[in-house]
Backbone as a chain_set.jsonl record, in Angstrom:
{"seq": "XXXXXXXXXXXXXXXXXXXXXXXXXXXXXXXXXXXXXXXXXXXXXXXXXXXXXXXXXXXXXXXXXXXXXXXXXXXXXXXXXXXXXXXXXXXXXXXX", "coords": {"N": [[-40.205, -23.444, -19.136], [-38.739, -24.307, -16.441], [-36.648, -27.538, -15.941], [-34.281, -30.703, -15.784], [-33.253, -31.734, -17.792], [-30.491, -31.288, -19.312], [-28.889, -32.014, -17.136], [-28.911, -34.32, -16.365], [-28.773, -35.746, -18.809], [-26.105, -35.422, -19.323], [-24.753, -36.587, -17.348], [-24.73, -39.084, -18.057], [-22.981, -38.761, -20.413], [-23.941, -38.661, -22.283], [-24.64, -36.389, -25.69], [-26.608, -33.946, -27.215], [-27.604, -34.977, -29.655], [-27.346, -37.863, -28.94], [-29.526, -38.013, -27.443], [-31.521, -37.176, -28.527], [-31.971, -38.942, -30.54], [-32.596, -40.957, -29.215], [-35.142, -40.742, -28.138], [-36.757, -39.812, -30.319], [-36.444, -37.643, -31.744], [-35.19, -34.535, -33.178], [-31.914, -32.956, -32.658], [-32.476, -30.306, -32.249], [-34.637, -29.388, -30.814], [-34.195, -31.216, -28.556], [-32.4, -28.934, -27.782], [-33.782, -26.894, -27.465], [-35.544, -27.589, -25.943], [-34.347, -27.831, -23.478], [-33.36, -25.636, -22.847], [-35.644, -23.769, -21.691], [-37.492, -22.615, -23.98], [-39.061, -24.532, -25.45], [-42.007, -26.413, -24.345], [-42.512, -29.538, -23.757], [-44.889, -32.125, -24.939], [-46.81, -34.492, -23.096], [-46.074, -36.975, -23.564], [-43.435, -37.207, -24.747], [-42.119, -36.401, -22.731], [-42.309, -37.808, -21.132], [-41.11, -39.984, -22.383], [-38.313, -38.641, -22.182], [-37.852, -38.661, -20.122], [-37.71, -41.496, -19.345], [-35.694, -42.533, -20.913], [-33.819, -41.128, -19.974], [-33.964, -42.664, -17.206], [-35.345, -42.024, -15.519], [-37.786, -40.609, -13.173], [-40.753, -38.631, -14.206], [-41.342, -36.343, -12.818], [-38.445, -35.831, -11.663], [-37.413, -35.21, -13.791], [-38.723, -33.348, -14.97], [-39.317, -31.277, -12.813], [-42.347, -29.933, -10.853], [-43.789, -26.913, -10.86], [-45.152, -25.016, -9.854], [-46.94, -23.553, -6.51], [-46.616, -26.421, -3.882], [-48.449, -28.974, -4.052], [-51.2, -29.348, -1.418], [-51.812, -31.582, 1.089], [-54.176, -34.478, 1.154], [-56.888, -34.429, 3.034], [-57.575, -35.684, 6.323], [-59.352, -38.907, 6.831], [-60.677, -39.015, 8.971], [-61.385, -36.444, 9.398], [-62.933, -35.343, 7.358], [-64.779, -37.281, 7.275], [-66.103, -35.707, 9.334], [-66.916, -33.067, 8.464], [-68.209, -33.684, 6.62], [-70.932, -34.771, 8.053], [-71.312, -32.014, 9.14], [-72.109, -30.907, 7.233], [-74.449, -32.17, 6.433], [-75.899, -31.51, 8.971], [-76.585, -28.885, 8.696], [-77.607, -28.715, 6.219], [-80.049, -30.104, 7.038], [-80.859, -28.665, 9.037], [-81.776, -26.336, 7.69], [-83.753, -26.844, 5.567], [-85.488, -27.889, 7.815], [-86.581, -24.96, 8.47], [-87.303, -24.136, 6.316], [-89.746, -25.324, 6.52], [-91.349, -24.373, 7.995]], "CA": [[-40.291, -24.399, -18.059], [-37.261, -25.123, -16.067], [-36.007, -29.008, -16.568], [-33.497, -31.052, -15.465], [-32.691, -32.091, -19.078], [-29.295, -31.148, -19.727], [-27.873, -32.297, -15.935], [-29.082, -35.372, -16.405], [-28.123, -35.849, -20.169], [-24.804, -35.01, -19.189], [-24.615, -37.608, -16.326], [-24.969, -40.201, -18.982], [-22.074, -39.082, -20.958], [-24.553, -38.184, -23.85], [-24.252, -35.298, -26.328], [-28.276, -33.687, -27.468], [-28.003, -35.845, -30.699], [-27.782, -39.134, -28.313], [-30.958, -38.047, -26.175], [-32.722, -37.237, -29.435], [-32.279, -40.483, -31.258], [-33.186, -42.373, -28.615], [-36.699, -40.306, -28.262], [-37.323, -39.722, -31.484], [-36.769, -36.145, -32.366], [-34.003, -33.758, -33.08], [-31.228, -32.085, -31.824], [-32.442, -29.133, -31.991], [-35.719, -30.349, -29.952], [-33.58, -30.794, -27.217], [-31.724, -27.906, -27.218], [-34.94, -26.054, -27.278], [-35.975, -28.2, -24.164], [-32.579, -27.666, -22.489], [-33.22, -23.718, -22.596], [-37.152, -23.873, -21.776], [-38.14, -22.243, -25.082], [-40.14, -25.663, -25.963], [-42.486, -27.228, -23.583], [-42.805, -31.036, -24.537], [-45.823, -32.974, -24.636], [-46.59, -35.375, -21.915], [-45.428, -38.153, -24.615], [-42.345, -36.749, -25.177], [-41.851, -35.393, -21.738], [-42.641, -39.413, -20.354], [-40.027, -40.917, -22.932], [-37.247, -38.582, -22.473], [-37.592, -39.373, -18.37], [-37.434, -42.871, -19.607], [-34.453, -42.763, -21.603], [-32.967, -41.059, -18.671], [-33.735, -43.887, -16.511], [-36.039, -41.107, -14.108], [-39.31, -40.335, -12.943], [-40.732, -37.859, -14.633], [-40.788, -35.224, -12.069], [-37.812, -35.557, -11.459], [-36.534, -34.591, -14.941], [-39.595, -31.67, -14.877], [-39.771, -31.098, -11.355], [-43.463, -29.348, -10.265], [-42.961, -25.069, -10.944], [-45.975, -24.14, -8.897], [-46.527, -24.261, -5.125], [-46.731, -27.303, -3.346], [-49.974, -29.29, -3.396], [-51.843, -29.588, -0.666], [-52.043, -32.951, 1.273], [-55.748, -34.449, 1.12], [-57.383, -34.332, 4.541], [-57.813, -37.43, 6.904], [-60.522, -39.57, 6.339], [-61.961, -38.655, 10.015], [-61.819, -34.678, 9.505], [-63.574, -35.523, 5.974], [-66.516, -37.579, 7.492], [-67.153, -34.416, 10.415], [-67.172, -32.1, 7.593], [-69.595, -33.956, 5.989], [-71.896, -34.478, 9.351], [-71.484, -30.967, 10.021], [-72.674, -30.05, 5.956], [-75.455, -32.782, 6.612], [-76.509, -31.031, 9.885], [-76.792, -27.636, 8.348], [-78.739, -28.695, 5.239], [-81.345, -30.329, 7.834], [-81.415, -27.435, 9.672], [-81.828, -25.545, 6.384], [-84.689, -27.853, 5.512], [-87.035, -27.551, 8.472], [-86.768, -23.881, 8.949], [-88.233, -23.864, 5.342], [-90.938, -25.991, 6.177], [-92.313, -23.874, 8.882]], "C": [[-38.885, -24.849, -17.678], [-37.088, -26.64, -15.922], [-34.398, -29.498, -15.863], [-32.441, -31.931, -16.596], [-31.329, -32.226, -19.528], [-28.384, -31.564, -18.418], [-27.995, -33.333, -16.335], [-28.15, -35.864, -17.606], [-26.414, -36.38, -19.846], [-23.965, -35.964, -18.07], [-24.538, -39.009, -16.99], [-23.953, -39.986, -19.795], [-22.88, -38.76, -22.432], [-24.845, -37.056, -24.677], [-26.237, -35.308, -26.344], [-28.457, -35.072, -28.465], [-28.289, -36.902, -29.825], [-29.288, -39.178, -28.106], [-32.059, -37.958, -27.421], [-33.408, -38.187, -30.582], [-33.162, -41.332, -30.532], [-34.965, -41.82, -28.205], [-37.582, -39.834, -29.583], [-37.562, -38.272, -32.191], [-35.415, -35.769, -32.144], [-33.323, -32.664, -32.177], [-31.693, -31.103, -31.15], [-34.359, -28.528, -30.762], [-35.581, -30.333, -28.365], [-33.28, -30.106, -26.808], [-32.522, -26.89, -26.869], [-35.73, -26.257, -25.837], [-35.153, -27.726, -23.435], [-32.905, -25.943, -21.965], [-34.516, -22.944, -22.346], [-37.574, -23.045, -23.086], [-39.198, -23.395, -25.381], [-40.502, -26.747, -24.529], [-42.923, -28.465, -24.562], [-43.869, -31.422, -24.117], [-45.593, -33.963, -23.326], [-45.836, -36.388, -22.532], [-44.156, -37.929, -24.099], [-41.451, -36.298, -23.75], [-41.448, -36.929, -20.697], [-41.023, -40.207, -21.167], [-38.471, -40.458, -23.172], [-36.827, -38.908, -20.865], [-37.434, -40.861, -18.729], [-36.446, -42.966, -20.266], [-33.374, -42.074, -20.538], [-32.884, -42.062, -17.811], [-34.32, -43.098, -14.962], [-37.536, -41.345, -14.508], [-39.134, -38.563, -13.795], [-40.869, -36.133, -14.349], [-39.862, -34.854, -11.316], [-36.849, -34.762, -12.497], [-37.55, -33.016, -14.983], [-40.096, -31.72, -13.349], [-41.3, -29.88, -12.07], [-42.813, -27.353, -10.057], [-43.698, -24.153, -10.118], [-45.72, -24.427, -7.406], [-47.095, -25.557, -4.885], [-48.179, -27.792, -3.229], [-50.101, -29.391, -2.103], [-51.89, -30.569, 0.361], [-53.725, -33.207, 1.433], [-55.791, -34.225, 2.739], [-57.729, -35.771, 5.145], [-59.033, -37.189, 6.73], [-61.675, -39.441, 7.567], [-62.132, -37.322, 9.554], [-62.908, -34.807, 7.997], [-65.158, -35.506, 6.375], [-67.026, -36.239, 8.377], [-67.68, -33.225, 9.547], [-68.514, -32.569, 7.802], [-70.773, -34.362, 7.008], [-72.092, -33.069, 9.501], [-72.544, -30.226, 8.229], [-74.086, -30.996, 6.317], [-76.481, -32.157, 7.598], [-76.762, -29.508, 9.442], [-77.669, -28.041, 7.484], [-80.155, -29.306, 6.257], [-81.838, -29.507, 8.474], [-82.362, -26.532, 9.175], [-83.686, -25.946, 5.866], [-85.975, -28.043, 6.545], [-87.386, -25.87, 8.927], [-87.499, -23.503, 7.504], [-89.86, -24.11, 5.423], [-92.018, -25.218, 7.125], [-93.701, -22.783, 8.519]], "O": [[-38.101, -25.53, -18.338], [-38.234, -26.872, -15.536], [-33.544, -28.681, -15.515], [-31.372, -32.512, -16.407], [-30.998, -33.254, -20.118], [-27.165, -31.477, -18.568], [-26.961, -33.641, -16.926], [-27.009, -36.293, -17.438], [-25.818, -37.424, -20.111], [-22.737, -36.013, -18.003], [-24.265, -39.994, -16.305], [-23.621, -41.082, -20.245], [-22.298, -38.66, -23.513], [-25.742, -36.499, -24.042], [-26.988, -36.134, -25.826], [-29.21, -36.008, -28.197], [-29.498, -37.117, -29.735], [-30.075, -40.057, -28.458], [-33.169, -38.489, -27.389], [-34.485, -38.269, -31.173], [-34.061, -42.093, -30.889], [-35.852, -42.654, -28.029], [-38.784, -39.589, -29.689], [-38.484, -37.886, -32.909], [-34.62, -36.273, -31.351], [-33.791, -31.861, -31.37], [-31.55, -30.866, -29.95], [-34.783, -27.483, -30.269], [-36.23, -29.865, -27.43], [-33.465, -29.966, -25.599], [-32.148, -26.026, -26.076], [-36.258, -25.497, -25.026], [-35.597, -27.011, -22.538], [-32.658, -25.361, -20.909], [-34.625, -21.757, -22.652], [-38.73, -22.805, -22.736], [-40.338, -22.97, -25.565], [-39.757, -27.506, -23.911], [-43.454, -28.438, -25.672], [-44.099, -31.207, -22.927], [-44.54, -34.155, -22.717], [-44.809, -36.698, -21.927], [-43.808, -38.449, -23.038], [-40.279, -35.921, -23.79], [-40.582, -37.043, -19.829], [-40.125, -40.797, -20.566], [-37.608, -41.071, -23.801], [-35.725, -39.312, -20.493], [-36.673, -41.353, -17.895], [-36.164, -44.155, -20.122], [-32.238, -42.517, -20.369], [-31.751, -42.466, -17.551], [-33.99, -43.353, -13.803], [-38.172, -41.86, -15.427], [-38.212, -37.762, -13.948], [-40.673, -35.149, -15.062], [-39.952, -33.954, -10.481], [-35.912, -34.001, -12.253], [-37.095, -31.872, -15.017], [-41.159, -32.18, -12.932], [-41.363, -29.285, -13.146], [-41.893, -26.822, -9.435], [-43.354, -23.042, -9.717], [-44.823, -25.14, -6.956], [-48.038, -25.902, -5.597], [-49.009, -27.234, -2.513], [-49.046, -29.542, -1.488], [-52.452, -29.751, 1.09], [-54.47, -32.29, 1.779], [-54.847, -33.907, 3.462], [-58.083, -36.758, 4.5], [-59.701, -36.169, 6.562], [-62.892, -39.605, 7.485], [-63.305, -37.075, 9.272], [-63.75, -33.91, 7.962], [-66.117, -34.755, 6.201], [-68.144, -35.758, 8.192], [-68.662, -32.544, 9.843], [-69.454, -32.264, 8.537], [-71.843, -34.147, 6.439], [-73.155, -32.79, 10.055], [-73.387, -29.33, 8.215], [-75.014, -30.213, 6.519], [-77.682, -32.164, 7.327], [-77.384, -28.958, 10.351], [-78.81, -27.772, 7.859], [-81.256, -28.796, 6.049], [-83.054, -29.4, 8.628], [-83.347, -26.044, 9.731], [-84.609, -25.134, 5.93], [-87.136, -28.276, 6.209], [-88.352, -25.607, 9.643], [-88.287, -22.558, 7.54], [-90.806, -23.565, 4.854], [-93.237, -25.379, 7.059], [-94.464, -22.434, 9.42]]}, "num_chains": 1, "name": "protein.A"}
């Protein structure tokens, strides 16, 4: 997983040992983060963006594509009129 781990770090003036005291795990922890070999827990992933003083997708930016945006709340309801008007449809052509 690519990371922003070691820019950041390094923006702070702090060696691995620093970053790993202050989250609670070792050097070598980090350096394993630093070089994606070790994906971190969300824990771990939450409290080293917090000892950075970031959000946490900003220290693990997003690797897939881009979500989606939801859909407005009018195109939503016509859907759902237009799924409503089909199942009724659906519904008396059974009953015949």
């Amino acid at each position: 997983m690519k990371n922003r781990v070691q820019l950041l770090r390094k923006t702070k003036h702090w060696t691995q040992t620093d970053l790993a005291a202050r989250v609670g795990v070792n050097r070598q922890c980090i350096d394993a983060i630093e070089k994606g070999r070790f994906l971190p827990s969300i824990t771990l992933a939450y409290n080293i963006a917090a000892a950075l003083e970031r959000y946490v997708y900003e220290v693990f930016p997003p690797q897939g594509p881009t979500p989606r945006p939801l859909p407005q709340s009018s195109g939503a309801s016509h859907r759902v009129s237009h799924v409503a008007s089909r199942e009724s449809s659906h519904h008396s052509g059974g009953l015949k």
